[in-house]
C-alpha positions as a Markdown table, in Angstrom:
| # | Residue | x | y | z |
|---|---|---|---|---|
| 1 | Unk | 2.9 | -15.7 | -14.8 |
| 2 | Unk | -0.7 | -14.9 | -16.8 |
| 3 | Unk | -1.7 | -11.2 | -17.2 |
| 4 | Unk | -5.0 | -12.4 | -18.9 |
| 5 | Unk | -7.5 | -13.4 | -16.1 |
| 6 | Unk | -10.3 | -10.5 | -16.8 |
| 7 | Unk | -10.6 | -11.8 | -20.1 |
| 8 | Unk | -13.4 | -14.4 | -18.8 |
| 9 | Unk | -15.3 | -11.8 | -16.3 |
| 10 | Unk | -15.6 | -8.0 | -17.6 |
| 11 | Unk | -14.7 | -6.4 | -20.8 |
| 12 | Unk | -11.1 | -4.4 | -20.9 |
| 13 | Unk | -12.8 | -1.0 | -20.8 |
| 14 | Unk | -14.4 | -2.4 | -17.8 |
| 15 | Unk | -11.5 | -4.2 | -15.6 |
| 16 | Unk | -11.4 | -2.2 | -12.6 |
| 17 | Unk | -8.0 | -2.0 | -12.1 |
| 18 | Unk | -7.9 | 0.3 | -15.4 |
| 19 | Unk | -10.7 | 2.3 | -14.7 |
| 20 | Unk | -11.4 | 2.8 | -11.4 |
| 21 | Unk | -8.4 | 1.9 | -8.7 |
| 22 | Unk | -5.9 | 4.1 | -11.6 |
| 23 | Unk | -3.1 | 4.1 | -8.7 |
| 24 | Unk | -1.4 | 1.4 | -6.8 |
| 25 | Unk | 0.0 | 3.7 | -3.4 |
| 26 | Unk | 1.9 | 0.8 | -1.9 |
| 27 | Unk | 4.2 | -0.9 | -3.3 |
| 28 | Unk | 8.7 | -2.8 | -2.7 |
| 29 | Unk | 9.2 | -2.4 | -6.2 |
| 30 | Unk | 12.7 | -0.1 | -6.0 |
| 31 | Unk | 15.6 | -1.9 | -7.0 |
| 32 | Unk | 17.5 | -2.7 | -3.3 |
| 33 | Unk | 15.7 | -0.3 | -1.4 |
| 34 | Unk | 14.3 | -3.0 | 1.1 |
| 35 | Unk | 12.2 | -6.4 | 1.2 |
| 36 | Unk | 10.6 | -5.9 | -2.1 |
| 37 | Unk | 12.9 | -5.7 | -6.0 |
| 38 | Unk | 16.4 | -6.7 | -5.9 |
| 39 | Unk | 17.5 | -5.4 | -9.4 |
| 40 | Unk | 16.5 | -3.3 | -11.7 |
| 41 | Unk | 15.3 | -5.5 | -14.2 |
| 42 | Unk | 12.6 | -7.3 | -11.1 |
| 43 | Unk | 11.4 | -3.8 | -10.9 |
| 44 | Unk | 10.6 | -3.1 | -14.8 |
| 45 | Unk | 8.7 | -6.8 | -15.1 |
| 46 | Unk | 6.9 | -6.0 | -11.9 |
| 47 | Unk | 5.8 | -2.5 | -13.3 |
| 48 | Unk | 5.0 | -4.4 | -16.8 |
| 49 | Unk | 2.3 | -6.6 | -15.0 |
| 50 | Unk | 1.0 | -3.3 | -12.7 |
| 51 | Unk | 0.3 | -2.0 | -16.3 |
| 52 | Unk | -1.1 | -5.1 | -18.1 |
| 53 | Unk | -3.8 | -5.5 | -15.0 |
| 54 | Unk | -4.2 | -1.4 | -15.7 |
| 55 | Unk | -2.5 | 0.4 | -13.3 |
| 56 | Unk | -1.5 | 3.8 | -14.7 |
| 57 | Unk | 0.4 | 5.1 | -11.5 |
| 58 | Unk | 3.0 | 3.8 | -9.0 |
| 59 | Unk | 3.5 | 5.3 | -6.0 |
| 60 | Unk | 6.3 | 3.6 | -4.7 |
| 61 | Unk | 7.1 | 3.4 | -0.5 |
| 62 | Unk | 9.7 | 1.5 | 0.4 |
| 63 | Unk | 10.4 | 0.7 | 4.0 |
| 64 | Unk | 12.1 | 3.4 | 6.4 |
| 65 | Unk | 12.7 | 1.9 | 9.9 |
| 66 | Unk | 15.4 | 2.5 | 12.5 |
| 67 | Unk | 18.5 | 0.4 | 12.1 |
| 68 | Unk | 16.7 | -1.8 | 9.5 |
| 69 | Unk | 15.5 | 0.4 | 6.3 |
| 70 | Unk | 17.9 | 3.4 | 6.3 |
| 71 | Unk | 16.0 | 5.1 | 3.0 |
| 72 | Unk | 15.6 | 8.6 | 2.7 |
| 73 | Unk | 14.4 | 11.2 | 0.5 |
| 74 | Unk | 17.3 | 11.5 | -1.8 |
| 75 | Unk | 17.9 | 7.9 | -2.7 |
| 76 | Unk | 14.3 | 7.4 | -3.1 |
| 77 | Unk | 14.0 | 9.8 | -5.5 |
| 78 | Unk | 17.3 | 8.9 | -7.0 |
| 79 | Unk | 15.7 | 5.2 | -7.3 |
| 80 | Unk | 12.2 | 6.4 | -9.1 |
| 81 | Unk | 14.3 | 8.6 | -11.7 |
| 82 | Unk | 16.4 | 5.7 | -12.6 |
| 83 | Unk | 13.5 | 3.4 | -12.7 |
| 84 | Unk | 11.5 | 6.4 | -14.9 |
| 85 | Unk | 14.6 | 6.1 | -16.7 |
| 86 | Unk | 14.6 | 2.9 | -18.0 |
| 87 | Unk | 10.4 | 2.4 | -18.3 |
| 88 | Unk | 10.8 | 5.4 | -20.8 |
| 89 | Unk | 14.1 | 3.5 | -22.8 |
| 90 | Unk | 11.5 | 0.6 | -23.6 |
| 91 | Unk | 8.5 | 2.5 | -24.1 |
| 92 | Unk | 6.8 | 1.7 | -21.0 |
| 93 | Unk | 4.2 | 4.3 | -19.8 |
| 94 | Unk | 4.1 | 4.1 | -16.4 |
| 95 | Unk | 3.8 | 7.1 | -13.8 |
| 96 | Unk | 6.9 | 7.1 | -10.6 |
| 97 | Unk | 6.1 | 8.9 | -7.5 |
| 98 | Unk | 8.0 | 8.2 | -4.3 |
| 99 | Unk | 7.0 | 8.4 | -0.9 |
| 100 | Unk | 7.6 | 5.7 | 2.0 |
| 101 | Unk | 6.4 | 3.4 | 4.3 |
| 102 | Unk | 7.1 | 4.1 | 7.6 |
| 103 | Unk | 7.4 | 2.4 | 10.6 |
| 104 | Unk | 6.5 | 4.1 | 14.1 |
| 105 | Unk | 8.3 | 2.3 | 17.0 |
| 106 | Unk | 9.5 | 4.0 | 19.9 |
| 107 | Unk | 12.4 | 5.7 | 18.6 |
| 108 | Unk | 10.3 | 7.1 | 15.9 |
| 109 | Unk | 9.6 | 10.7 | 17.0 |
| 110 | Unk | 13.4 | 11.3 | 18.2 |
| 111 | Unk | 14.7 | 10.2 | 14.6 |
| 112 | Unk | 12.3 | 12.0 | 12.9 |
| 113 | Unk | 11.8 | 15.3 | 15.1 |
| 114 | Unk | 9.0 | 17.9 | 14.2 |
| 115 | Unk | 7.7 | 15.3 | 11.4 |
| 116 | Unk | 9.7 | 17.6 | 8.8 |
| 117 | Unk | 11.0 | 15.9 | 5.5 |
| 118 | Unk | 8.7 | 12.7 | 5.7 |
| 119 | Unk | 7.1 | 11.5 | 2.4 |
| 120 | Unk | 4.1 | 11.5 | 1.7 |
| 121 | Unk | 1.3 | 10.1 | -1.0 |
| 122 | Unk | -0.2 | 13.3 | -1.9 |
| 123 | Unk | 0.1 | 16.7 | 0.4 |
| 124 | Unk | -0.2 | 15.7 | 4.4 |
| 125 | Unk | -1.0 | 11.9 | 4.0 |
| 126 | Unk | 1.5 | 9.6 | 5.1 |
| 127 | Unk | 1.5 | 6.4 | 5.1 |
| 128 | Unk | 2.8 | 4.2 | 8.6 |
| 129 | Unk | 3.1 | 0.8 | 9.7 |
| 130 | Unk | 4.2 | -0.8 | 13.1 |
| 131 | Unk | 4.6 | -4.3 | 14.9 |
| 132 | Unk | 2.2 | -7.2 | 13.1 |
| 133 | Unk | 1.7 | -8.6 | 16.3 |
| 134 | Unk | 2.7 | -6.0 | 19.0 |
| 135 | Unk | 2.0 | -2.3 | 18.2 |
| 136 | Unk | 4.8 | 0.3 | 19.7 |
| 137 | Unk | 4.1 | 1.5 | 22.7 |
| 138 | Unk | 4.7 | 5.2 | 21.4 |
| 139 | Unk | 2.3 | 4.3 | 18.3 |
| 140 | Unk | -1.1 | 5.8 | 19.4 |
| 141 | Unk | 0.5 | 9.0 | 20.6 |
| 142 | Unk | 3.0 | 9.0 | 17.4 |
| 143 | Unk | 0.1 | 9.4 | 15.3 |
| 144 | Unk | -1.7 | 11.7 | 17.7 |
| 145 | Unk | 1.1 | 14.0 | 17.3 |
| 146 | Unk | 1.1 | 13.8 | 13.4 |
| 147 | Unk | -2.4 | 15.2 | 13.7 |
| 148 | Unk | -1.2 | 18.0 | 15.5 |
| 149 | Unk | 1.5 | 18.8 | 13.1 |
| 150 | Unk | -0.8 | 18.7 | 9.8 |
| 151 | Unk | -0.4 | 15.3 | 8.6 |
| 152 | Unk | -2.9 | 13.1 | 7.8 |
| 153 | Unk | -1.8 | 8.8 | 8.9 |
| 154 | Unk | -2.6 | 6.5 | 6.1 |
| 155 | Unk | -3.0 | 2.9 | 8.5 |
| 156 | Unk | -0.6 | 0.0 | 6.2 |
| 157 | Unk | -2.8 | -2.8 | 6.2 |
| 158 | Unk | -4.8 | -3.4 | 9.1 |
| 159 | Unk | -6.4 | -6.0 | 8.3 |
| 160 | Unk | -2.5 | -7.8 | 9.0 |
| 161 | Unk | -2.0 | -7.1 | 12.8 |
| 162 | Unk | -2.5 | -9.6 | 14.8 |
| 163 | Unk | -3.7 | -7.4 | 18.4 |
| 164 | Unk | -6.2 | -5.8 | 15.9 |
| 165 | Unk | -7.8 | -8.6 | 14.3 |
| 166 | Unk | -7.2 | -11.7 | 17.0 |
| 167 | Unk | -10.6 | -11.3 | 18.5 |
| 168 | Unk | -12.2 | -10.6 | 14.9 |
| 169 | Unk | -14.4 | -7.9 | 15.8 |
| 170 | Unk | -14.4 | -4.6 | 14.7 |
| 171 | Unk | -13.5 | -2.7 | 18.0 |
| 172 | Unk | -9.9 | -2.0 | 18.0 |
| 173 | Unk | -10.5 | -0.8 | 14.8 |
| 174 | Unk | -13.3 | 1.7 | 14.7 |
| 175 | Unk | -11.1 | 3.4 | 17.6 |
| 176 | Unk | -8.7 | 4.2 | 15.0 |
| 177 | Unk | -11.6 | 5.3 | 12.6 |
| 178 | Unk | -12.8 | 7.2 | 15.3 |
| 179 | Unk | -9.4 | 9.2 | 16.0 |
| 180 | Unk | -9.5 | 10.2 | 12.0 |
| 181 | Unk | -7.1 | 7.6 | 10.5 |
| 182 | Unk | -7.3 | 6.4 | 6.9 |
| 183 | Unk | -7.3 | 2.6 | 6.6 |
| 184 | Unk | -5.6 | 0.9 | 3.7 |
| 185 | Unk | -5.8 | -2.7 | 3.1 |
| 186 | Unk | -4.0 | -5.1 | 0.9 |
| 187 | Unk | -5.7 | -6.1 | -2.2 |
| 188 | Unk | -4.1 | -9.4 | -1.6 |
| 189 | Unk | -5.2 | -9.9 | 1.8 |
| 190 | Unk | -8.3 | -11.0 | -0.1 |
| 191 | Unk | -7.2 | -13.9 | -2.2 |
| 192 | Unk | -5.5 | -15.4 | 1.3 |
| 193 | Unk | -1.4 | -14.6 | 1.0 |
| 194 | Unk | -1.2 | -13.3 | 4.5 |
| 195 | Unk | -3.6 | -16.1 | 5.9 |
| 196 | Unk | -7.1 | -17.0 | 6.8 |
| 197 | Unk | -7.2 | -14.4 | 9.8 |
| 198 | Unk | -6.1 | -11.4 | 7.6 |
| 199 | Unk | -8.7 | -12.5 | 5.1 |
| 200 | Unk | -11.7 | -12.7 | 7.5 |
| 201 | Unk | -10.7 | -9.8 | 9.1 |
| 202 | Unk | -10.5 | -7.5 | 5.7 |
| 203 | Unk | -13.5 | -9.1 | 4.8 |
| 204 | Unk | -15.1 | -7.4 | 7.7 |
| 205 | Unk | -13.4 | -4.2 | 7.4 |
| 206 | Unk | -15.2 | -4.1 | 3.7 |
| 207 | Unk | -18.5 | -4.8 | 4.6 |
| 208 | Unk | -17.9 | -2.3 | 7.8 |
| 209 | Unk | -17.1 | 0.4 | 5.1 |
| 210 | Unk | -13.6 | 0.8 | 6.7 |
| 211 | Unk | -11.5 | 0.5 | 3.5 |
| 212 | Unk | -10.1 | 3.9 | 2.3 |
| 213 | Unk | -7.8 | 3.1 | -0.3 |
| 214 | Unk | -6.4 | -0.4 | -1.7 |
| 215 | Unk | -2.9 | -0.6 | -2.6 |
| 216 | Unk | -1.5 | -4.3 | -3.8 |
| 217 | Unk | 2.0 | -4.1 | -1.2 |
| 218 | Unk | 3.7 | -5.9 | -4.1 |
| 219 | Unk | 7.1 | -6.9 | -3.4 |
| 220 | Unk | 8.0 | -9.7 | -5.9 |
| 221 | Unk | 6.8 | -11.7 | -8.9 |
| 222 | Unk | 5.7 | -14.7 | -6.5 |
| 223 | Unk | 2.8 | -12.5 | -5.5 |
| 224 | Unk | 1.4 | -11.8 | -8.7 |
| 225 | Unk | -1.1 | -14.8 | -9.1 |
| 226 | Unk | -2.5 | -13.4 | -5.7 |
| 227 | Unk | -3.0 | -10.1 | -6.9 |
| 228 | Unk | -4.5 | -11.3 | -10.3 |
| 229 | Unk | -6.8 | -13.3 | -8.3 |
| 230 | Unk | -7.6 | -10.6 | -5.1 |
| 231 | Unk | -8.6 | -8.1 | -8.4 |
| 232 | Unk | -11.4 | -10.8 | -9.2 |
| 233 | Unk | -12.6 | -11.3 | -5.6 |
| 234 | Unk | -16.2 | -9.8 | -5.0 |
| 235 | Unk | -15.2 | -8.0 | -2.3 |
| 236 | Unk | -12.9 | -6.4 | -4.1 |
| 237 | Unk | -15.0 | -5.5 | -7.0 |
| 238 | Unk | -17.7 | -4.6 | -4.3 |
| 239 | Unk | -15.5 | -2.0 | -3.1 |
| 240 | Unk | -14.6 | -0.6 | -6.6 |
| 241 | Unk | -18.1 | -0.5 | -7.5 |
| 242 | Unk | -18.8 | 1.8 | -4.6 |
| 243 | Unk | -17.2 | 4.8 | -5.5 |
| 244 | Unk | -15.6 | 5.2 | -2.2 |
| 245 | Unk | -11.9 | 4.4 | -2.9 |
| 246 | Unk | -10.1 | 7.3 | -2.8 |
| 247 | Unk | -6.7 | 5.7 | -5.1 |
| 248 | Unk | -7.8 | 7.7 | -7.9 |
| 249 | Unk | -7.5 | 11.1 | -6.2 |
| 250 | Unk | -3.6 | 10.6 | -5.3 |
């Protein structure tokens, strides 16, 4: 694992991952919580390279999905205060919020009635995910009704569903856009880990000016030469530069 790839490109005050991105709002790294960190010790190294590429703030979502990702509230929380914890014991400065990702099938309404005790990345904003190839059939009308109770839908990765990106144009999209959703894309989906179709597509949801916030969706140390590398791609940076990020205002 190398930590040192700006070294070569821009200055350390200048690496935009210090300065400008400040927050990483999607990320597996909670010990046994889902897909992502199996132990506790996975999760400190993961948050020690977050920091050395100059993330200041984790917010951390692990999965919630019926019959697979059982999380809730308390033992998310219960997770970030033992990983704050042990960052703290060895001196790591790191800032632990917790919040989920969660995924909207059919059921999703009935197990979670009125929307109440979902959490979120700052105030209303909630972050969802459904089906990579097949959206739920109660998806569009899941997130129609958390409009209508307050909340604000944060889109996980578009750029990664197949029914949104097969044709590679932007229309299934900008009907999302249109209905008020936040799009947020994974940095990594840049430097290819998903595949060339995910690349292309948030290639095109860059240089439509679709891309609210970038998160890196880290799940294990095997990713981090993709994320090392996504930080250096000019799309990337192009996005940075513009100011319209909004991961430093969670």
């Amino acid at each position: 694992m190398t930590l040192g790839i700006f070294s070569d490109i821009l200055p350390k005050q200048d690496r935009p991952g210090a300065h400008v991105l400040h927050t990483d709002m999607h990320m597996h790294i909670l010990p046994g919580l889902d897909d992502g960190a199996v132990r506790m010790e996975e999760s400190v190294m993961l948050v020690k390279a977050l920091s050395a590429l100059g993330y200041k703030k984790c917010i951390c979502t692990p999965h919630i999905q019926t019959s697979v990702y059982l999380n809730t509230p308390e033992n998310i929380y219960a997770a970030c205060s033992a990983l704050r914890s042990v960052l703290d014991a060895e001196q790591i400065e790191m800032e632990i919020q917790g919040a989920a990702e969660y995924y909207i099938d059919d059921d999703f309404a009935d197990q979670h009635p009125g929307f109440t005790g979902l959490l979120t990345l700052r105030e209303n904003w909630i972050l969802v995910e459904t089906g990579l190839h097949v959206r739920s059939a109660a998806f569009d009308r899941t997130l129609f009704d958390m409009q209508l109770a307050g909340f604000q839908p944060v889109l996980a990765h578009p750029e990664r569903y197949a029914w949104m990106f097969e044709k590679q144009d932007l229309s299934v999209a900008a009907q999302y856009r249109e209905a008020g959703i936040i799009f947020q894309t994974n940095i990594m989906s840049f430097s290819g880990l998903y595949g060339e179709g995910p690349k292309k597509y948030a290639r095109k949801l860059a240089d439509a000016g679709y891309i609210d916030l970038l998160g890196t969706d880290l799940h294990n140390a095997r990713q981090l030469p993709f994320l090392e590398n996504a930080l250096r791609d000019k799309y990337v940076l192009k996005l940075i530069r513009s100011q319209l990020l909004k991961n430093a205002k969670l």
